[in-house]
C-alpha positions in Angstrom: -1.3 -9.6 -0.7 -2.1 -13.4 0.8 0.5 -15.8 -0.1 -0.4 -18.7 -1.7 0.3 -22.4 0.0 2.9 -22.8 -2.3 4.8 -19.6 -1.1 3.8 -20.2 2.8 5.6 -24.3 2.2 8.3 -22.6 0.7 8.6 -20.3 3.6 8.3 -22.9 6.1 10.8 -25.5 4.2 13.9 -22.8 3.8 13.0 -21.8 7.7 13.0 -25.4 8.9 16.4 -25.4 7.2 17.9 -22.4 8.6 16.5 -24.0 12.5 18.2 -27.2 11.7 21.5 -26.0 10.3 21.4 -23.7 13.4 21.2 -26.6 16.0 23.9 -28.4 14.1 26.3 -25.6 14.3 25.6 -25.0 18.0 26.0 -28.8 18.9 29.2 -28.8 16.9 30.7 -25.7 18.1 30.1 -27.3 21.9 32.1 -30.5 21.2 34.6 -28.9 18.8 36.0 -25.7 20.3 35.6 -25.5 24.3 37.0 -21.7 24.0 33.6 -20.4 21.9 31.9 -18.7 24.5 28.0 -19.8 25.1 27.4 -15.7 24.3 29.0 -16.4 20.5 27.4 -19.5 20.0 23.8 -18.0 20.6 24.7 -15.1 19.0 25.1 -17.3 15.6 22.1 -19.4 16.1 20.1 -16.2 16.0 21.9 -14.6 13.0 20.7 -18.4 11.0 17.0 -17.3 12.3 17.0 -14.3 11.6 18.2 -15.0 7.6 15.3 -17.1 7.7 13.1 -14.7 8.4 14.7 -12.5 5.6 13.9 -15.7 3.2 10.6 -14.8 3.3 8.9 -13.6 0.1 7.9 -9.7 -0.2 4.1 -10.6 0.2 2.8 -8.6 3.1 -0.4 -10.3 4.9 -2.5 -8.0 6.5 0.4 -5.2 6.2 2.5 -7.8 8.7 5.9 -5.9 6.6 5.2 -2.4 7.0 2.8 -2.1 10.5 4.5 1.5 11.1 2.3 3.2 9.2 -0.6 2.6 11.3 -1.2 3.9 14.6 -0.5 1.8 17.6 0.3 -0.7 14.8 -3.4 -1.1 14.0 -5.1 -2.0 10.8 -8.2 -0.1 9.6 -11.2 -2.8 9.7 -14.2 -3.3 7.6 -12.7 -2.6 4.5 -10.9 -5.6 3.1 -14.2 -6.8 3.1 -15.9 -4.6 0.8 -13.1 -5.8 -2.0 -14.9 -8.0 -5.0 -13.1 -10.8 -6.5 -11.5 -9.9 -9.5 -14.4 -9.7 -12.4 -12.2 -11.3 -15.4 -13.7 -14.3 -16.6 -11.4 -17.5 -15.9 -10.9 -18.7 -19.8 -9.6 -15.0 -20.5 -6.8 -14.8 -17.9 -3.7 -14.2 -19.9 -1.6 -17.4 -19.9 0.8 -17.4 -16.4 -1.5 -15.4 -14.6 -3.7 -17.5 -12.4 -7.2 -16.7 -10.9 -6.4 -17.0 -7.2 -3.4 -14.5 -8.0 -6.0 -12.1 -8.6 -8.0 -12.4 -5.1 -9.0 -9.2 -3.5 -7.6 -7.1 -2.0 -4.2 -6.9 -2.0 -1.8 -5.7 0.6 0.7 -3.5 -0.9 3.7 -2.1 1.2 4.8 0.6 -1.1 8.5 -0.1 -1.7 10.8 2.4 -3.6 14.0 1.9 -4.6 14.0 -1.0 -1.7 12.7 1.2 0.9 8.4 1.1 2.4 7.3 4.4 2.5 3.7 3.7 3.1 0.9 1.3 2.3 -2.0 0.9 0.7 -5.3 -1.5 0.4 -5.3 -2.0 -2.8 -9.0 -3.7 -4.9 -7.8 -5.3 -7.6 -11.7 -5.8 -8.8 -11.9 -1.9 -9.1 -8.6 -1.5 -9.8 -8.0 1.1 -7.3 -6.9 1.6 -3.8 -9.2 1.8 -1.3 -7.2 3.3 1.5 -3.4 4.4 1.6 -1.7 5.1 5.0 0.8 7.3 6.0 3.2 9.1 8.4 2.4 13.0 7.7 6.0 14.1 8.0 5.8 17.7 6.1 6.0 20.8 8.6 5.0 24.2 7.5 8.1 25.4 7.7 8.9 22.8 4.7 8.4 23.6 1.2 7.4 21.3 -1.1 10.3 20.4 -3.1 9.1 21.8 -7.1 9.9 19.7 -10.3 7.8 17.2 -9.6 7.8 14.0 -11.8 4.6 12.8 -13.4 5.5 9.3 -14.7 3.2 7.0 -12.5 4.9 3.3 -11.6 2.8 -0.1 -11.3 3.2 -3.0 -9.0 5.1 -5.7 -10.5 3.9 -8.1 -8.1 0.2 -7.9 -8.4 0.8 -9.4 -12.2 3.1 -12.4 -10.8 4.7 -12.5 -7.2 8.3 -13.6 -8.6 8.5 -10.1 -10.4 10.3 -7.3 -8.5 8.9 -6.2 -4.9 9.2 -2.7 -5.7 7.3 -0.1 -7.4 9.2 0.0 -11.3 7.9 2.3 -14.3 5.1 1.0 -16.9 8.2 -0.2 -19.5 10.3 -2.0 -17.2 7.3 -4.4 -15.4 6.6 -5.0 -19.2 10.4 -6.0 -19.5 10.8 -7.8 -16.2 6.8 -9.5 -16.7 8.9 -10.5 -20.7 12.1 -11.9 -18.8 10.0 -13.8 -16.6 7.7 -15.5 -18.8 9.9 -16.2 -21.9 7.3 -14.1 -24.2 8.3 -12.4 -27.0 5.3 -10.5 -27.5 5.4 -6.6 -25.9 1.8 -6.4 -26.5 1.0 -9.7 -24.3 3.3 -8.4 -22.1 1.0 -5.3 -21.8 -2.2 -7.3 -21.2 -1.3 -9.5 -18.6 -0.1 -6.0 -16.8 -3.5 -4.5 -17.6 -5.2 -7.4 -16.3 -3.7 -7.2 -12.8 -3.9 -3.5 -12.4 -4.9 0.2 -13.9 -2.1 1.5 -16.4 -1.7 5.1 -17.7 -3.7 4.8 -20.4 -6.5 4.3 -18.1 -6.9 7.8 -17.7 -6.4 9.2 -20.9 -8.2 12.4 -22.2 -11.5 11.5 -19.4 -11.6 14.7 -17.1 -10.2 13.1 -13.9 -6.8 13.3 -12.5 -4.8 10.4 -11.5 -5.6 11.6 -7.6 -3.1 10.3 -4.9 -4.7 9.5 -1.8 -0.8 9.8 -0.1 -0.4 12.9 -1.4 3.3 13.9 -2.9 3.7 17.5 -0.3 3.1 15.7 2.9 6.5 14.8 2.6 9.5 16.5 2.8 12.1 15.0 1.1 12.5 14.1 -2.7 12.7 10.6 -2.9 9.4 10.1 -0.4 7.3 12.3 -2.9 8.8 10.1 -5.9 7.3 6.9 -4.2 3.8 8.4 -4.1 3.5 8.5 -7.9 2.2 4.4 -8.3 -0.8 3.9 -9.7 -1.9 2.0 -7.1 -2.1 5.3 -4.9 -4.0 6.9 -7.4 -7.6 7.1 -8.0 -9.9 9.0 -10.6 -10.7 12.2 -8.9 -12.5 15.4 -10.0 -9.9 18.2 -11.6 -11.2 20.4 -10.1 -11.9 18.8 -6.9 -7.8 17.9 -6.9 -6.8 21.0 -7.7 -9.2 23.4 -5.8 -11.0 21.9 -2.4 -9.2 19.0 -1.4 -5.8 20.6 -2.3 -6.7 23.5 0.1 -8.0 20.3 2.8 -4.4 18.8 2.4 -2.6 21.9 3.1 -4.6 22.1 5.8 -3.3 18.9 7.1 0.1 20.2 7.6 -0.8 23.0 9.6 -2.6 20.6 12.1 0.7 18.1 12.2 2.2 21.2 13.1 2.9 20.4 17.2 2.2 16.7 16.8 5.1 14.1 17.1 3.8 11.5 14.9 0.8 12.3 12.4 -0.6 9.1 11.3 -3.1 9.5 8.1 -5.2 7.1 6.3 -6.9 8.7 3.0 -9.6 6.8 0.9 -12.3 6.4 -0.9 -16.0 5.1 -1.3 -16.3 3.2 -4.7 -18.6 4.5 -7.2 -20.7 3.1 -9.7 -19.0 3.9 -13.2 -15.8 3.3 -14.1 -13.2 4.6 -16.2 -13.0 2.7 -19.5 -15.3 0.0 -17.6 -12.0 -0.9 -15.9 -11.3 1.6 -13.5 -13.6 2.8 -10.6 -14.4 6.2 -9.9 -14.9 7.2 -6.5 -18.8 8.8 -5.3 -16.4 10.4 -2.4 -12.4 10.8 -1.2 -12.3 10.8 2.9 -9.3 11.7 4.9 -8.3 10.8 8.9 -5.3 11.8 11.0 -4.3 11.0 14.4 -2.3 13.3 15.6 0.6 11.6 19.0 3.0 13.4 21.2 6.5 11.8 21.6 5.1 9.1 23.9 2.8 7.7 21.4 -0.8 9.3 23.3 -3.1 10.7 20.9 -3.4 15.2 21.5 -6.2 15.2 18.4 -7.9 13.6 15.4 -10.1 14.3 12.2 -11.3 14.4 9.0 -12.6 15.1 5.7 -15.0 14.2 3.5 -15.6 15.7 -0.1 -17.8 14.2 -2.9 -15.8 13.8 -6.1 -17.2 17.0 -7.7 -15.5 20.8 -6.4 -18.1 20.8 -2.9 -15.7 21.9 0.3 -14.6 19.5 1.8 -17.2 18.3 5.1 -14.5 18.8 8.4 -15.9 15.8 10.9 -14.8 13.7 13.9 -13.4 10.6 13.0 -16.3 8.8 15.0 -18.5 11.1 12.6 -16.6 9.6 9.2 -16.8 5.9 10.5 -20.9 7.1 10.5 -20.6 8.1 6.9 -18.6 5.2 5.8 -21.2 2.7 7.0 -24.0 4.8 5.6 -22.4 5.7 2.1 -21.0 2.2 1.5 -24.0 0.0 2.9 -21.3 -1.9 5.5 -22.0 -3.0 8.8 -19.5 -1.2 10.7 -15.7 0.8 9.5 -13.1 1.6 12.4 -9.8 3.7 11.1 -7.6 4.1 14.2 -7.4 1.9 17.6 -9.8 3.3 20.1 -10.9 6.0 17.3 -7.5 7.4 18.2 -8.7 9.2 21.6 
């Protein structure tokens, strides 16, 4: 998400402070107390920067938070600029919420239960992600774990960045977005949540599946395959695509990241033109790429898949090949999804 001037003078103010205070406390530690060593006095100063740092809000520009996701630390290009500004109509934003809070896209490092697990491009316009990435960490050896839950979380912070910076259920944001804005009202508290994002009710009774694009069995323990389940991972997609071809793609997947070190993935979409409730997009295709590393960080392989959001198999392609398809399915200039197309 881009931080607003007001957060970035914030930033700068409380880190000028922590510099000065710093200085300070190494000039008076040199006149006061000849036995500090140089070594302790430096090692102080950069505690008081680093705690600066740490003062910065949760509002990750250009994924600057959580960069391990990607390979080589490298940020898909091409498509934070296929993101519309949010559609709402200035005189109908809810009162608190602000127009510029709403610019697209937003830059969500998923955080659950104060940890990033992965991160994801999310269009506030179409209300729906247009790429998550990931660290494949799922073996074949490892079963997925069974009782999965089906609540979906929201962002708090896409409504109003003062909210929590972690992914919380539906009722809580509505408590937390109440707390914060002295209202009263549970329903207004509702609306300003719908206006930032898609909400459960989204999907209803329609025929598409809340689809993650991080899907929950390409991780192996519980509490990753919890944090998949936001709604801003999720995307109308085909039952029967969800359940039949690209399930049988995904498990796939693992078998591939079977050798490999590190198996970084980035899963998304290519916007439609309906919408769910004539709020939510729904995707013409899903698309899939992984670059596979050994323990020194070279690449050994890549791929990918591409379905169209009915039950067709999924089309197996080079990653070179999907960067094609983007540009031809999306009407962009050019799309690049790993560094060096991860070769």
């Amino acid at each position: 998400m881009y931080p607003s001037i007001h957060y970035i003078s914030i930033y700068l103010n409380i880190k000028s402070f922590f510099l000065y205070q710093s200085h300070r406390l190494l000039v008076s530690l040199c006149f006061a107390c000849p036995l500090v060593t140089m070594k302790m006095m430096l090692s102080l100063v950069w505690l008081l920067i680093a705690i600066a740092h740490k003062a910065e809000p949760f509002i990750s520009e250009n994924f600057t938070e959580c960069r391990e996701f990607f390979y080589n630390q490298s940020f898909p290009q091409g498509f934070q600029n296929i993101s519309p500004p949010h559609h709402i109509n200035h005189p109908n934003l809810p009162d608190g919420i602000k127009a510029k809070e709403l610019t697209s896209p937003a830059y969500i490092c998923q955080r659950y239960k104060n940890i990033d697990y992965f991160a994801s491009l999310y269009d506030r316009g179409r209300r729906v992600p247009l790429y998550s990435a990931y660290i494949l960490d799922r073996r074949p050896t490892d079963k997925c774990i069974p009782g999965r839950q089906t609540r979906f979380n929201v962002e708090p912070q896409l409504v109003d960045r003062k909210l929590n910076k972690a992914m919380l259920s539906q009722s809580a944001t509505k408590g937390e977005i109440q707390k914060h804005f002295k209202i009263k009202n549970i329903q207004e508290a509702l609306e300003r949540l719908r206006t930032s994002q898609a909400v459960s009710a989204d999907y209803g009774i329609t025929g598409y599946h809340r689809g993650h694009l991080n899907p929950v069995c390409h991780h192996k323990n519980q509490v990753a395959q919890d944090a998949t389940f936001t709604l801003t991972n999720a995307v109308p997609m085909n039952s029967s695509l969800n359940q039949g071809q690209w399930n049988v793609y995904e498990k796939k997947m693992i078998e591939i990241a079977r050798d490999c070190n590190t198996t970084y993935v980035v899963t998304g979409i290519v916007p439609g033109n309906n919408s769910l409730n004539d709020r939510v997009n729904i995707p013409s295709h899903v698309w899939s790429a992984y670059c596979c590393v050994d323990n020194n960080g070279k690449p050994i392989r890549s791929g990918a898949g591409l379905a169209n959001n009915i039950n067709y198999p999924v089309k197996v392609i080079s990653v070179s090949e999907l960067e094609v398809q983007l540009q031809r399915l999306i009407q962009y200039i050019s799309f690049s999804i790993f560094q060096n197309k991860c070769s």
